[in-house]
C-alpha positions as CSV (number, residue, x, y, z in Angstrom):
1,X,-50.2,47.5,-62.5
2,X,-53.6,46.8,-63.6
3,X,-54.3,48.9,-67.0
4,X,-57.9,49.9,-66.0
5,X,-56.2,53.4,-63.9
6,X,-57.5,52.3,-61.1
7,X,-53.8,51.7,-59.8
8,X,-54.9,48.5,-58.1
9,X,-52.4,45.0,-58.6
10,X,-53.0,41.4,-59.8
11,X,-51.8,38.9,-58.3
12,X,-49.1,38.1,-60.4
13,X,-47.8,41.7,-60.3
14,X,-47.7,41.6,-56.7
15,X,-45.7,38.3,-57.0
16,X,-43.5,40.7,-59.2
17,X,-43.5,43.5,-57.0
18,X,-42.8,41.5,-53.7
19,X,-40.8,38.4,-55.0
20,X,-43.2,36.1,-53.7
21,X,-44.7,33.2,-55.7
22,X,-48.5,33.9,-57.1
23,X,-49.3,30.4,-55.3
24,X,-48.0,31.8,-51.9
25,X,-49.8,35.0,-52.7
26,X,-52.9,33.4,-53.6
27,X,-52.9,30.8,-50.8
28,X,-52.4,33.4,-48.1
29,X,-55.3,35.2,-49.7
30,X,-57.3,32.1,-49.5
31,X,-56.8,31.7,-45.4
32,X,-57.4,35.1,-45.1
33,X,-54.4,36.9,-44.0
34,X,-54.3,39.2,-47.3
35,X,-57.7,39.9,-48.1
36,X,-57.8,41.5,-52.1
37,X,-59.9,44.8,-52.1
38,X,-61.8,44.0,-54.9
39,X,-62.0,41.6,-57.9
40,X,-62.0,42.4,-61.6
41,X,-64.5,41.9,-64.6
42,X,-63.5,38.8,-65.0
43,X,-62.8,38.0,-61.4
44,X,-59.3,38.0,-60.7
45,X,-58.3,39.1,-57.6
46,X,-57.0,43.0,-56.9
47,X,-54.8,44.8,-54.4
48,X,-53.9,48.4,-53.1
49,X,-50.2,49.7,-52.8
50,X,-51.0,48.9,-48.7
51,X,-51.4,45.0,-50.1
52,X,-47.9,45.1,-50.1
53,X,-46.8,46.5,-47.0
54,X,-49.1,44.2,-45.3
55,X,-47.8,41.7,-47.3
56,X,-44.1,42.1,-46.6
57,X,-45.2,41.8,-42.9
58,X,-46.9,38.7,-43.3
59,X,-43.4,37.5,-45.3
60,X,-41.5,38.7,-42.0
61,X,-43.4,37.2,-39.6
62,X,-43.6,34.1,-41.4
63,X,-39.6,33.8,-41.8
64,X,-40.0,34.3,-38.1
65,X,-42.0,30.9,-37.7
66,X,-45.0,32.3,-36.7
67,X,-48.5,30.3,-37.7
68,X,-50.9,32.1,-39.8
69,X,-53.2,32.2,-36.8
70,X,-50.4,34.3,-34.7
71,X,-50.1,36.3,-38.1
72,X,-54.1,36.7,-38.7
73,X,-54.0,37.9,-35.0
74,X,-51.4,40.8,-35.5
75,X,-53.1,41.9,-38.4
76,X,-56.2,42.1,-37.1
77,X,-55.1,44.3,-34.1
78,X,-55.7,41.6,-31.7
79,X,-52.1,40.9,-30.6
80,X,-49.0,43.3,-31.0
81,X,-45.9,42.0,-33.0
82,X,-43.9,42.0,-29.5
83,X,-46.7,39.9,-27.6
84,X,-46.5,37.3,-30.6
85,X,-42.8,37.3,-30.3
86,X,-42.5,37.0,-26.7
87,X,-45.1,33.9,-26.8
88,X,-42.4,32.2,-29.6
89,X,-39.8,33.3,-28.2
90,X,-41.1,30.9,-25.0
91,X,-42.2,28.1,-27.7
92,X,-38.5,28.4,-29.4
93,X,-37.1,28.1,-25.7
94,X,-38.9,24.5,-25.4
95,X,-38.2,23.6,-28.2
96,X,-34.2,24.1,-28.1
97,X,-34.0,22.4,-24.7
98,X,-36.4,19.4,-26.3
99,X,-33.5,19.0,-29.3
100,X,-31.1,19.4,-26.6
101,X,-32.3,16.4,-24.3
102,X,-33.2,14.2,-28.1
103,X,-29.4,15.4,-29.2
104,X,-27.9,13.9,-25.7
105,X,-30.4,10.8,-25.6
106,X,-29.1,10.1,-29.5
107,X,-25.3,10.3,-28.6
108,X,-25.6,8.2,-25.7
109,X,-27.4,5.6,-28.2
110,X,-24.7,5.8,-30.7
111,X,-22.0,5.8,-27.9
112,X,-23.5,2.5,-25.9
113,X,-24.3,0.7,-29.4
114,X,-28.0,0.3,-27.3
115,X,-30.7,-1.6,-28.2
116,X,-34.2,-0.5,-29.1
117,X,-35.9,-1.5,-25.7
118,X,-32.6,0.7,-24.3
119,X,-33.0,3.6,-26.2
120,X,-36.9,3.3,-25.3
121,X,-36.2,3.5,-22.0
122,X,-33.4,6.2,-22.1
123,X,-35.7,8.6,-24.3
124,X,-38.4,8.0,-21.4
125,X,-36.2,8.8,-18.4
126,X,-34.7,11.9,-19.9
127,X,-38.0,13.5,-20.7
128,X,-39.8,13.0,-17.3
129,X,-40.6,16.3,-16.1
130,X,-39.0,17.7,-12.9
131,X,-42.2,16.9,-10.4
132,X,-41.7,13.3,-12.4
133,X,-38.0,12.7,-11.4
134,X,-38.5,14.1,-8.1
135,X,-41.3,11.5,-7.2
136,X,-39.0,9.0,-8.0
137,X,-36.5,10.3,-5.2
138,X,-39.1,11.1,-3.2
139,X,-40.7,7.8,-3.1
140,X,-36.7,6.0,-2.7
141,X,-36.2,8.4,0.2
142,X,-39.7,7.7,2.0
143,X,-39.3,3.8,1.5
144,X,-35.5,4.0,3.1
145,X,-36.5,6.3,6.1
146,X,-40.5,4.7,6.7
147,X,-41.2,4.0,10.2
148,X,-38.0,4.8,11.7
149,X,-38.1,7.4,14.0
150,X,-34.3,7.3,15.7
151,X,-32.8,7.9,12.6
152,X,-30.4,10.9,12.9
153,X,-32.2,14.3,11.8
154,X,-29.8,15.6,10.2
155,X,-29.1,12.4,8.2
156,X,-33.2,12.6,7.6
157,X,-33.3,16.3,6.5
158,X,-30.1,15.7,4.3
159,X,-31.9,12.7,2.4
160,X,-34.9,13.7,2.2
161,X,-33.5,17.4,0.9
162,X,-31.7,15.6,-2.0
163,X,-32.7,16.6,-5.1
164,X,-32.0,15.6,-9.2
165,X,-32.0,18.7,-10.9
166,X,-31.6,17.4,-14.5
167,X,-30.0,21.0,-16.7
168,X,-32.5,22.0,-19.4
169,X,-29.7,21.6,-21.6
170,X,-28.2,18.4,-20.4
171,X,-24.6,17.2,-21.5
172,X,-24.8,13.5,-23.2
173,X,-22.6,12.6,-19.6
174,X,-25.3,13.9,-17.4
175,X,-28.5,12.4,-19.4
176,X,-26.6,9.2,-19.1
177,X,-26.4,9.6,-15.8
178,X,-29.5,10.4,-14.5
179,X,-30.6,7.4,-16.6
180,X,-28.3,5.1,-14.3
181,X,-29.6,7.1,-11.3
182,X,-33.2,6.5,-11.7
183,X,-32.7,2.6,-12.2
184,X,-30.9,2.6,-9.3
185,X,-33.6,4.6,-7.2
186,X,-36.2,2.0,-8.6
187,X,-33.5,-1.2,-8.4
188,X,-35.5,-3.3,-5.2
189,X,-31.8,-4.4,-4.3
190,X,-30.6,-1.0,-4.1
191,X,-33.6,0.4,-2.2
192,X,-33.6,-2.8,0.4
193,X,-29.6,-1.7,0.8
194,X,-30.5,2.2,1.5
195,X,-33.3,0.9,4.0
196,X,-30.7,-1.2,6.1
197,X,-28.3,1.1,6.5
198,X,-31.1,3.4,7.8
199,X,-32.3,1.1,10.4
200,X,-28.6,0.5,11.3
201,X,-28.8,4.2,11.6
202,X,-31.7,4.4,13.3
203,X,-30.8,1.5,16.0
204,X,-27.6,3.5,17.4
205,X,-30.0,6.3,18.3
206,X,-33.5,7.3,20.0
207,X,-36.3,9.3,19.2
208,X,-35.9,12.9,20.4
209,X,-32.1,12.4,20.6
210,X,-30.1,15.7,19.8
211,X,-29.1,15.4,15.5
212,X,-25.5,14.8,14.3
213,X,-24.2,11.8,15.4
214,X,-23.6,9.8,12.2
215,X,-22.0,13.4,10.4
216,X,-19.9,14.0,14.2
217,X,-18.6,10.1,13.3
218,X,-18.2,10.6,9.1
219,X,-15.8,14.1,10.3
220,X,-13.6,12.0,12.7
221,X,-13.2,9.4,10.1
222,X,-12.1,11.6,8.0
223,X,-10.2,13.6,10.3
224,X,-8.0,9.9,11.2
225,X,-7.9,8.5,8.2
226,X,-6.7,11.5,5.6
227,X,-3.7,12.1,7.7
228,X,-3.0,8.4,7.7
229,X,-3.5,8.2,4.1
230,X,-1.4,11.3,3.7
231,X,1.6,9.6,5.3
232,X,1.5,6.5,3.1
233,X,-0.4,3.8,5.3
234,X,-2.3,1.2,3.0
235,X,-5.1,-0.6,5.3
236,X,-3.6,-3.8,5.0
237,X,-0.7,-2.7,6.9
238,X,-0.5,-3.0,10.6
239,X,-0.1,0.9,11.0
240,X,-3.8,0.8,10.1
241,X,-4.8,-1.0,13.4
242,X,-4.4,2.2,15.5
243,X,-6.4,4.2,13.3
244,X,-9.6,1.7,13.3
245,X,-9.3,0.9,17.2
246,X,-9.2,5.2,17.7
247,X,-12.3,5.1,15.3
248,X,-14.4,1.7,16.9
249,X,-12.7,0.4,19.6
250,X,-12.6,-3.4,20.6
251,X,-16.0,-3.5,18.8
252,X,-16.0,-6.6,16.4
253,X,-14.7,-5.8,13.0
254,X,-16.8,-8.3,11.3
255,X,-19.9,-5.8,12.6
256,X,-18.3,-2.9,12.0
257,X,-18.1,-4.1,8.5
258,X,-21.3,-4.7,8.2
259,X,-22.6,-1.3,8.9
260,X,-19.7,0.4,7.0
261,X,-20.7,-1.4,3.7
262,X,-24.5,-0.8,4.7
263,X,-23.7,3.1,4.4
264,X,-20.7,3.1,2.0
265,X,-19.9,0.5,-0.7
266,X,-19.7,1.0,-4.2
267,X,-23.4,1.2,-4.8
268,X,-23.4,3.9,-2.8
269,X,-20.5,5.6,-3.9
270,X,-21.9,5.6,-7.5
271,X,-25.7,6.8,-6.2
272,X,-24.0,9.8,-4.2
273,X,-21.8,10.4,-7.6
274,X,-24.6,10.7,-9.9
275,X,-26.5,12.9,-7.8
276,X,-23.4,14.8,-8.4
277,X,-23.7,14.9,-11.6
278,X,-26.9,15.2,-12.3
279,X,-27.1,18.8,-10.3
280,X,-23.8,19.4,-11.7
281,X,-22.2,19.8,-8.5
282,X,-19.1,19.2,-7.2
283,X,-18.4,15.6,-6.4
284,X,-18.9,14.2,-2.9
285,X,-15.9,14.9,-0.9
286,X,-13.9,12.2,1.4
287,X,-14.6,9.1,-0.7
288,X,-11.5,7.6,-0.7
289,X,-11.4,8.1,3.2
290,X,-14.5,5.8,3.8
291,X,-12.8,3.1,1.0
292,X,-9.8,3.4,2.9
293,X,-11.3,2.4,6.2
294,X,-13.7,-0.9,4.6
295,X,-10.5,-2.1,3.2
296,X,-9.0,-2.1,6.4
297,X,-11.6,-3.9,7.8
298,X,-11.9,-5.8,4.8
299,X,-8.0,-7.1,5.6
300,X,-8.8,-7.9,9.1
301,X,-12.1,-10.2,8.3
302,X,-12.9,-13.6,6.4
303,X,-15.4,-11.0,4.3
């Protein structure tokens, strides 16, 4: 304590006092935050016994990660403690899911041995915003369904409902992922494949007509073909003939190929996947069904 009975400290016994450095002391002092009361003869700076109860809260809030402006604010009345917390308690939030997404895009790097202009472009994808990655859908969805009124409305709702709900904590998996999704919703070949099986789509229907048609056809495909695939028949074999004349008739297989591929090949198989994982949800049922019946027609064309 200063020796002039005034009962006021110096700077270095408040370092004492508080176990704080006189440099932190004094540089808090200097931006304000721990203003001294007075100053001595010789012009060293002096504080009360409330110094250092204010300064302990400035310590606190500081170990907290607050900036001196937040702290200046709370001492100052402006702000409570809780109404400073709750704002970095928000800034902490982005923050952890910002490490999260740089944590996922690093392992992915370190996994795939990428390259710089990779790992660029990776970084990019996984920090678009959600509006950002659903523009990219949206703008795949409108090119595949544009002009083409006949297609089936509930195949047009479903499409143009489909979203890419990236987590805020994404898994390395699901980063990588959405990475592979959204050059494939950008891939012109891709796109140009979507758009065709759309217009196939839309030229087994009219305008007007009454929705359902293609989902009526996907459940009676799957309907025929599970129990056949249950009871062992591989579509090579000639047990698989019954199953694709019940499902298209006499119509040429070499057509029927065509538009089966159009809406189901591996492409799409891997899109409808990814969307999958990107909205962590379950993965698309009945796959193996629609493979089932391509290789069949696969085995009974010169494709």
């Amino acid at each position: 304590m200063n020796d002039d009975g005034t009962g006021l400290l110096t700077i270095g016994e408040l370092a004492r006092a508080t176990g704080l450095t006189v440099r932190t002391i004094r540089y808090w002092s200097d931006e304000g935050v721990l203003t001294p009361v007075t100053r001595s003869a010789g012009g060293y700076r002096l504080y009360d016994a409330p110094s250092v109860a204010r300064l302990e809260l400035i310590r606190t809030l500081r170990e907290l990660g607050l900036g001196l402006d937040d702290v200046r604010q709370v001492l100052a009345g402006e702000r409570t403690v809780a109404q400073v917390a709750a704002t970095h308690v928000a800034a902490l939030d982005a923050q952890i899911r910002s490490l999260k997404v740089t944590r996922a895009v690093l392992s992915l790097v370190a996994r795939h041995d990428s390259t710089a202009r990779e790992t660029t472009l990776m970084n990019r994808l996984a920090r678009l915003s959600a509006a950002e990655r659903q523009r990219i859908m949206a703008e795949f969805v409108a090119d595949a369904l544009q002009g083409l009124d006949a297609v089936d409305p509930e195949v047009r709702e479903r499409l143009r409902a489909t979203t890419v709900d990236l987590a805020a904590d994404p898994t390395p998996e699901e980063v990588d992922a959405w990475v592979e999704l959204a050059e494939m919703l950008q891939d012109p070949e891709f796109r140009a494949q979507m758009r065709r099986a759309m217009e196939l789509n839309s030229a087994d229907g009219a305008p007007g007509e009454a929705r359902g048609r293609s989902l009526w056809f996907a459940k009676r495909l799957v309907d025929l073909v599970a129990p056949a695939r249950t009871r062992g028949i591989t579509p090579e074999s000639p047990e698989a003939e019954p199953v694709l004349h019940d499902l298209f008739g006499d119509a040429p297989r070499a057509d029927v190929l065509e538009r089966m591929l159009a809406g189901f090949n591996d492409r799409v198989a891997r899109y409808r996947e990814l969307i999958a994982l990107v909205n962590r949800a379950p993965a698309p049922p009945h796959a193996e069904d629609f493979a089932w019946v391509v290789a069949a027609l696969r085995a009974r064309t010169d494709s």
